[in-house]
C-alpha positions in Angstrom: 0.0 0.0 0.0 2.8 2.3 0.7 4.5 1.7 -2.7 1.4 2.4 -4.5 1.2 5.7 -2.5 4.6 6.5 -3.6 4.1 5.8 -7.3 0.6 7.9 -7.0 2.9 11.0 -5.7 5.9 10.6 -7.8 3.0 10.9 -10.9 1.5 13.6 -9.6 4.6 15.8 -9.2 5.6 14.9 -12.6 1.9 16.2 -14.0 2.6 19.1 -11.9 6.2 19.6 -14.0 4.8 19.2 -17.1 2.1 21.7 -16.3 4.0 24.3 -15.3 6.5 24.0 -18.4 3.5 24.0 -20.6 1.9 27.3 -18.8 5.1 28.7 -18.9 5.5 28.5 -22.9 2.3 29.9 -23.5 2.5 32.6 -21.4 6.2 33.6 -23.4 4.6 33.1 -26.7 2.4 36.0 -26.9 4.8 38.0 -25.2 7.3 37.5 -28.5 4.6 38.4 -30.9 3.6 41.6 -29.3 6.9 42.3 -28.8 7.6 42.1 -32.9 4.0 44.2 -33.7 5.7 46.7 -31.6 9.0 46.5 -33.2 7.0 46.9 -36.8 5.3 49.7 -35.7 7.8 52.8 -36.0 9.4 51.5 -38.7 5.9 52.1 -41.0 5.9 55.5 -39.6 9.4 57.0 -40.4 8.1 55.3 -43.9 5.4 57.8 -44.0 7.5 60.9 -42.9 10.5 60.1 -45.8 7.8 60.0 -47.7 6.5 63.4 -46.7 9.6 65.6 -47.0 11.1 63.8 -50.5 7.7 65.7 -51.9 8.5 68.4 -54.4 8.1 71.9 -53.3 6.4 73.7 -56.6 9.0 77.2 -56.7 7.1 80.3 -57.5 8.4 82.2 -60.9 11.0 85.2 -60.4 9.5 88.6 -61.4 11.0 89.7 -64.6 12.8 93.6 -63.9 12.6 95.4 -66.9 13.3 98.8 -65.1 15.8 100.4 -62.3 17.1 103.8 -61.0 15.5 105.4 -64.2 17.5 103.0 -66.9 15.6 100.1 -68.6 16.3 97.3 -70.1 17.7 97.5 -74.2 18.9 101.0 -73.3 21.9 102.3 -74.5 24.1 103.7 -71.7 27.5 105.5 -71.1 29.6 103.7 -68.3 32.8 105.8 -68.1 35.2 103.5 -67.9 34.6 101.7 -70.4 32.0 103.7 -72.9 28.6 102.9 -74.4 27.0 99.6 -73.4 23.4 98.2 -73.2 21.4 96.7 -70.5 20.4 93.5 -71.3 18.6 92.7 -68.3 18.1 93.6 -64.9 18.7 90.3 -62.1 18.6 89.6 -58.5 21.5 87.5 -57.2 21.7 86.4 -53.6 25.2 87.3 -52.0 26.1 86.7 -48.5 22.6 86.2 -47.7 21.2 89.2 -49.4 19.5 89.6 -52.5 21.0 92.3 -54.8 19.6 93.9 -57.8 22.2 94.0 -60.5 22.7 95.8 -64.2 23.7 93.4 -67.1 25.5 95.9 -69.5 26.6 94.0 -72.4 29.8 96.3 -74.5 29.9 94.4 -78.0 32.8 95.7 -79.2 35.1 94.6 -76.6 33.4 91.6 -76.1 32.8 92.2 -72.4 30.0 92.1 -69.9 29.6 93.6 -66.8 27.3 93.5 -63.5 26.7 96.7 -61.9 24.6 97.1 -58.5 21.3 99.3 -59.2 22.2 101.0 -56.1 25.7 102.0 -57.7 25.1 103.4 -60.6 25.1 107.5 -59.5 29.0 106.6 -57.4 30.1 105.1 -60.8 28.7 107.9 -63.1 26.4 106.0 -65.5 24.9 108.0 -66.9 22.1 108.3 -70.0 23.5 108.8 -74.1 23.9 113.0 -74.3 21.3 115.2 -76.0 21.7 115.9 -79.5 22.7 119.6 -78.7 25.6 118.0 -76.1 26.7 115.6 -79.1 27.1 119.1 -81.5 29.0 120.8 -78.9 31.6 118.2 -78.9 31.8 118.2 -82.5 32.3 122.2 -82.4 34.8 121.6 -79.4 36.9 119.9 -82.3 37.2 122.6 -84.6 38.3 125.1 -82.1 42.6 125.1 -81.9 44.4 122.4 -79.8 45.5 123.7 -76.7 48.1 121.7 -74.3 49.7 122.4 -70.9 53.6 123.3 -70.8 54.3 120.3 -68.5 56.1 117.2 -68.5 53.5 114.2 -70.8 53.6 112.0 -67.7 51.3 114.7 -66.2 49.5 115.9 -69.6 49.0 112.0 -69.7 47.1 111.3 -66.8 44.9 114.0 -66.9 44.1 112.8 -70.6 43.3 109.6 -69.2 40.9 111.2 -66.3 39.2 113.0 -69.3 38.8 110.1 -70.8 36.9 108.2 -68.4 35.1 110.9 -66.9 32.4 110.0 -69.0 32.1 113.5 -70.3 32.2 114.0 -73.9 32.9 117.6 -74.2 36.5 116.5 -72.3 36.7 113.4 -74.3 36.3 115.5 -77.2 39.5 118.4 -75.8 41.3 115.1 -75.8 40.9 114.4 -79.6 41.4 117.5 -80.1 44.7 118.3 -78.6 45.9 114.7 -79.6 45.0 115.3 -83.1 48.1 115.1 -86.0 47.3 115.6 -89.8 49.5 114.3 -92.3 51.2 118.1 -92.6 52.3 117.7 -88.8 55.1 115.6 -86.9 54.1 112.3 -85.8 52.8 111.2 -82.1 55.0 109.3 -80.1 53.6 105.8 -79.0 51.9 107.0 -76.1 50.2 110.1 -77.5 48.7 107.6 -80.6 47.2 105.5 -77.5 45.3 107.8 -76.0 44.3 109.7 -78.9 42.7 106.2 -80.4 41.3 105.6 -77.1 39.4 108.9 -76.7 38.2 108.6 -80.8 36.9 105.3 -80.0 34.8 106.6 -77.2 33.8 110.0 -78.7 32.6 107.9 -82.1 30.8 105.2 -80.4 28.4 107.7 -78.7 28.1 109.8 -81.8 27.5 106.7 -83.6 24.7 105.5 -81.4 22.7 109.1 -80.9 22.9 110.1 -84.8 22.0 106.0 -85.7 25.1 105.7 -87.9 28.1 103.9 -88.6 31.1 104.2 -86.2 32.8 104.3 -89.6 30.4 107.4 -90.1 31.0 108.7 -87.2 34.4 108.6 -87.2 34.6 110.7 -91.0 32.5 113.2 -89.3 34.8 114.0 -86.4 37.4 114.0 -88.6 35.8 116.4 -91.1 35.1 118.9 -87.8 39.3 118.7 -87.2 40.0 119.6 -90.4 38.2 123.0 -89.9 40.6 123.8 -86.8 43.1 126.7 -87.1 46.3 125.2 -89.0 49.0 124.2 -86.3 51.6 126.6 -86.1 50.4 129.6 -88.3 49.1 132.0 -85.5 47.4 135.1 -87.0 46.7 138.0 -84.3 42.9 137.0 -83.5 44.7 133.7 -82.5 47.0 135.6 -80.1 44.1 137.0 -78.6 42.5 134.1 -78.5 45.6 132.5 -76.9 45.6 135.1 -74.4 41.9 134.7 -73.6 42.5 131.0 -73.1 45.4 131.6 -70.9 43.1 133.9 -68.4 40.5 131.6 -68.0 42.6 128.5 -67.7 43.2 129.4 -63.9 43.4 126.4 -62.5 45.6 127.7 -59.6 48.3 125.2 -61.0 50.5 127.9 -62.5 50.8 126.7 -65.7 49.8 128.0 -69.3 48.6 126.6 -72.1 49.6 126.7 -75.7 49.5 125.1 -79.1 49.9 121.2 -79.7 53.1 122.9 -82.0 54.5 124.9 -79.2 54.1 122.1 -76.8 56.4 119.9 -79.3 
């Protein structure tokens, strides 16, 4: 009777194992499959949010500036270093963080263009084409006699250049003037031919561009206008007095006078 006691307890613990094993794999099962729904779970949602911000962003279109600081676009202007350009357009570039408006000035002939703040344009002196009635006072400046400083040409050449690319041409036209040789009259050193090209170039490329001709054109008239200056070196007395005239109302406070392009030589 004892034995079969025994054998009735030794059963019953074994039941009691397998039992407990049994309760204790189903109660880890579920516990591995929520675990795995909850893994799943933010991994569908940064899905959504890529998504979200790869989406294209639809850019609104730039407003086309066709006009600036009273110049426009196609417009023929003077920039004084360089001469007669046109605006081909008017942009906005961003630099350092700010948006600037810029010029686009194209110069054909020397194959060149340049970008010029809107907000620059009166410290750099660009400026409008002159009048009609500013373009025949140049052309009358030519015919009057060529009148130089006594000074050394290292001087006389700078201030040429200033004139030059003032942007003025009433001065541009004193240079062509006084730099002016005919065929009759010794020839210009290296220097003097330079500048004298330089300021012709500018003088008939304005001309040209007011009167709607030829630089070619343009260039025959301004020569035509130097032809009908007093002759170098033939001074009659209303030349002298002219001379004298000049001389007065050069005071420049500089001490110096001014005389022929002959004299000068």
């Amino acid at each position: 009777m004892a034995k079969k006691t025994a054998k009735t307890a030794a059963k019953s613990k074994t039941v009691s194992k397998t039992k407990a094993k049994t309760v204790s794999k189903s109660a880890k099962a579920p516990a591995k499959k929520t675990v795995a729904k909850s893994a799943k779970a933010p991994v569908k949602a940064t899905v959504t949010k890529t998504v979200a911000k790869a989406a294209p962003r639809v850019e609104e279109p730039k407003k086309v500036l066709t006009q600036r600081q009273g110049f426009k676009t196609n417009e023929f202007v003077v920039y004084p270093a360089h001469g007669v350009g046109q605006i081909l357009a008017i942009e906005e570039q961003e630099i350092a963080g700010a948006t600037l408006e810029l010029f686009v000035i194209n110069f054909t002939k020397d194959k060149m263009t340049l970008r010029v703040p809107t907000a620059k344009v009166i410290n750099v002196g660009m400026r409008k084409l002159s009048e009609p009635s500013l373009v025949k006072r140049a052309l009358d400046t030519l015919k009057g006699r060529a009148r130089v400083k006594r000074t050394m040409w290292s001087r006389r050449a700078q201030e040429y250049e200033a004139k030059i690319n003032s942007g003025d041409i009433v001065a541009i036209a004193e240079v062509v003037r006084d730099l002016f040789r005919s065929e009759s009259q010794p020839e210009q050193s290296y220097s003097e031919r330079q500048l004298y090209e330089a300021a012709l170039d500018r003088l008939s490329r304005e001309i040209a561009v007011v009167q709607h001709v030829t630089e070619t054109e343009a260039v025959k008239e301004i020569e035509a206008n130097l032809a009908k200056s007093p002759r170098r070196g033939v001074k009659t007395e209303t030349d002298a007095t002219a001379a004298a005239d000049a001389d007065e109302a050069d005071g420049d406070g500089d001490g110096e006078d001014s005389v022929s392009a002959d004299e000068a030589a």
